[in-house]
C-alpha positions as CSV (number, residue, x, y, z in Angstrom):
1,X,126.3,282.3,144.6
2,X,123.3,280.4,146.0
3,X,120.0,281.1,144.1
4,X,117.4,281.9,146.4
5,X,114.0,279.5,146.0
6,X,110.7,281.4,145.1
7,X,108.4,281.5,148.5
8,X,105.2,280.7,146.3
9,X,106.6,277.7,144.3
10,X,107.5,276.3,147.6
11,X,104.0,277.3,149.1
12,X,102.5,275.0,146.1
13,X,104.3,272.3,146.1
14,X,104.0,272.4,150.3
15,X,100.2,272.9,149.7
16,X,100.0,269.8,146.5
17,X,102.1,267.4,148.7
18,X,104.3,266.6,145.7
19,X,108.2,266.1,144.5
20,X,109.6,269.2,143.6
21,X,108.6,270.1,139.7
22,X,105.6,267.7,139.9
23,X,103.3,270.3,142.0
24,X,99.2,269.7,140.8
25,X,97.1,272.1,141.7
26,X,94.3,269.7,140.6
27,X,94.9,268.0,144.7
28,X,93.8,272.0,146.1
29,X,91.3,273.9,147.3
30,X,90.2,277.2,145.6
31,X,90.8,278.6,148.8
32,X,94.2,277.8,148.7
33,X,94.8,278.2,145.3
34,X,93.5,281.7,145.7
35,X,96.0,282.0,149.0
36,X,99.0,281.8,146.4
37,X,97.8,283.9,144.1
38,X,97.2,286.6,146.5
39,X,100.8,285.9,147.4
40,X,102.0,286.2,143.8
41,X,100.2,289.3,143.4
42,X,101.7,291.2,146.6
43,X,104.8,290.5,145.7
44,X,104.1,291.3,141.7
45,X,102.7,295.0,142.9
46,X,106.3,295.6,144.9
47,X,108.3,294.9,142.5
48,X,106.2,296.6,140.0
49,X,106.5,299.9,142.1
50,X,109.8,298.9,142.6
51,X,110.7,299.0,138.2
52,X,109.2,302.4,138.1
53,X,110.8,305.6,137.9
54,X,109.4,308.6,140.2
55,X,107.5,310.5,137.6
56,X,105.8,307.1,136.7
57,X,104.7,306.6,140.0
58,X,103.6,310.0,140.3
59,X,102.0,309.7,137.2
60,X,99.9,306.1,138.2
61,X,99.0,307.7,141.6
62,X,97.7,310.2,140.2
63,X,94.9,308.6,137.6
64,X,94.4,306.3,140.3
65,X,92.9,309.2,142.4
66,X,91.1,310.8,139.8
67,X,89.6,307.2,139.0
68,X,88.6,307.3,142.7
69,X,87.2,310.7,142.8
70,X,85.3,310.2,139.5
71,X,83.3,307.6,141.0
72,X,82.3,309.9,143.8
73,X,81.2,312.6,141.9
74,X,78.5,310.1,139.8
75,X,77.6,309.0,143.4
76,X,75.6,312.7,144.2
């Protein structure tokens, strides 16, 4: 079975310029570094969403509307 490589290790080490395993992040640019970590975190949510069951998802939905709402109703 061939292991797949992680898209955002190879980003970084594309984005340092380095040998594989040596990647600094020292050599980038907070823009870039915050380019890969927007990656990491798109890919974190789906398989997040992807762990949980339906009622959990329902469940997360759900405070995250009231959340939203709640901030509306201070706003009048």
């Amino acid at each position: 079975m061939v292991k797949e490589k992680n898209p955002h290790a190879v980003a970084l080490r594309k984005l340092a310029g380095s040998k594989p395993g040596l990647a600094r992040t020292a050599n980038l640019t907070p823009e870039q570094l915050s380019e890969i970590g927007r990656k990491g975190g798109l890919a974190g949510g789906r398989a997040r969403a992807k762990k949980l069951t339906k009622t959990q998802r329902k469940e997360s939905a759900r405070k995250a509307a009231q959340a939203r709402w709640a901030g509306k109703e201070k706003q009048k």
